[in-house]
C-alpha positions in Angstrom: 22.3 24.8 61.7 19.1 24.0 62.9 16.6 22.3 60.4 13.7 24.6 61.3 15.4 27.9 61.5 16.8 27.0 57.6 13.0 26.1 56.4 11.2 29.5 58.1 14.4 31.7 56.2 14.1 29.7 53.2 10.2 30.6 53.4 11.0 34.0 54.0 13.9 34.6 51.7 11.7 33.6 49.0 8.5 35.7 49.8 10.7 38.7 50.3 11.8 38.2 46.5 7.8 37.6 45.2 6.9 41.1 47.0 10.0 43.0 46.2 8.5 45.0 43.4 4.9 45.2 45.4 3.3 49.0 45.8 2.3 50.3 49.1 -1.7 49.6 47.8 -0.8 46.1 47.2 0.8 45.5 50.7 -2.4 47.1 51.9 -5.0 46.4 50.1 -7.6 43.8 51.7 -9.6 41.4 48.7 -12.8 40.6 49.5 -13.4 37.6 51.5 -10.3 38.2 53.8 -9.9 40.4 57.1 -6.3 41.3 56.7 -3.6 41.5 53.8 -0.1 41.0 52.8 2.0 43.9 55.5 -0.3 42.4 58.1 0.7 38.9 57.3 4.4 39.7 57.5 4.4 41.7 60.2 2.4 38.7 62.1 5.1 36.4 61.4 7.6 38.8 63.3 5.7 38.7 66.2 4.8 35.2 66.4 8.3 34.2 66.1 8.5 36.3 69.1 5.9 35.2 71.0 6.6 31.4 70.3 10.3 31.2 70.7 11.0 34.1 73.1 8.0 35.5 75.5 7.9 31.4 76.4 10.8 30.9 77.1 10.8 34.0 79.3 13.0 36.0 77.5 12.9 39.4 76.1 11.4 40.3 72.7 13.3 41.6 70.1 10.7 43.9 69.0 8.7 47.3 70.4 5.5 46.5 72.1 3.1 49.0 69.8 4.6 46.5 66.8 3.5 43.4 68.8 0.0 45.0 69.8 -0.7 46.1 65.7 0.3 42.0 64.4 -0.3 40.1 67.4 -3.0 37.2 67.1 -6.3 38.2 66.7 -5.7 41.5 66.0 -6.2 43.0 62.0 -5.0 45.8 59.7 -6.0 49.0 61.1 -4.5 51.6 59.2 -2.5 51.9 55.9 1.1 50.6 56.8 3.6 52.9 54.7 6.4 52.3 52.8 9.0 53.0 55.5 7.1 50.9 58.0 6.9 47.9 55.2 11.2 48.2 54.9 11.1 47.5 58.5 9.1 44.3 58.5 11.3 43.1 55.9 14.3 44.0 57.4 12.8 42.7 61.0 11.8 39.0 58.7 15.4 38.4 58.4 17.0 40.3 61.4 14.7 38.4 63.9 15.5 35.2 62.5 19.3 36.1 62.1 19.1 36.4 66.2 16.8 33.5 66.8 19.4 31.3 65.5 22.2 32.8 67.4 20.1 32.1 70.5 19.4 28.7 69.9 23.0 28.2 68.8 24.2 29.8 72.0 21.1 28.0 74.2 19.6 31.0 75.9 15.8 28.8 75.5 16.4 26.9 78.6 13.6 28.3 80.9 10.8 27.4 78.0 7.0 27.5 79.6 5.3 24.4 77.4 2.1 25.0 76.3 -0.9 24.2 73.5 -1.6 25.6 70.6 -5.2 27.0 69.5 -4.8 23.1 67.2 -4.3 21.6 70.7 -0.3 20.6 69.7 1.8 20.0 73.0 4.8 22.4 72.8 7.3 21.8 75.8 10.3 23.2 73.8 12.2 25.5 71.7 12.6 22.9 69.5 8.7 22.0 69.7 7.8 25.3 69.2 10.2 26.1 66.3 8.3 23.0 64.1 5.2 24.7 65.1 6.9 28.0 63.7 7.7 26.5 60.7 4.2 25.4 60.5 2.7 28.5 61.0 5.0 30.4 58.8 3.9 27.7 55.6 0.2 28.4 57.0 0.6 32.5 56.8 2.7 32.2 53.7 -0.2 30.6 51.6 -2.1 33.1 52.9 0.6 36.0 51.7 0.3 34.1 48.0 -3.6 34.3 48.0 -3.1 37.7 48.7 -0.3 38.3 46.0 -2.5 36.7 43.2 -5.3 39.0 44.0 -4.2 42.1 44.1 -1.6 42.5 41.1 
């Protein structure tokens, strides 16, 4: 089992549990001095795991293109995400990562494009970019606590 893979569905397993009993206003609700809030977070670690480990390695995503558009980098919450849309995110946490793992297990990242992140890190491979996932999901799951803390 890959290190990196266990840390990111360690990460997730436990945020899933901290926002089980969460309303639909608490998923959506954006505190003052932030531009998104915890369903936008979530659904942004989806897609980046997408992005990252799949679109460079020129490989299909696992995920509809209207879900990347709405948590894709740089883009915010723009409507109230409901409570059948916030199951699939958290189903899609787990089921994304279930199938990443099965992929790297079964080494369908050969053809991976390197590239640098926006923090200027060389990434030449899947396993390059999955420490930068696992960086990126500790980053967004501060972010996810802040969040949690201000709007129980």
């Amino acid at each position: 089992m890959n290190k990196q893979i266990q840390t990111i569905r360690d990460t997730r397993s436990s945020l899933l549990e901290q926002l089980n009993d969460f309303s639909i206003k608490q998923f959506n609700q954006i505190p003052k001095g932030f531009v998104n809030n915890i369903s936008w977070n979530m659904g942004h670690l989806v897609v980046v795991q997408q992005g990252i480990c799949y679109q460079k390695a020129g490989l299909p995503l696992l995920i509809h293109d209207d879900f990347w558009q709405q948590f894709k980098p740089g883009s915010r919450p723009e409507r109230i995400i409901g409570e059948v849309e916030i199951a699939n995110i958290k189903q899609l946490l787990i089921t994304t990562l279930d199938q990443l793992e099965s992929d790297y297990n079964n080494k369908v990242f050969g053809n991976y494009t390197g590239w640098s992140s926006r923090l200027g890190t060389a990434i030449v491979s899947i396993d390059d970019g999955l420490e930068f996932l696992s960086f990126h999901e500790k980053l967004h799951s501060g972010t996810i606590t802040a969040l949690k803390k201000l709007v129980i």
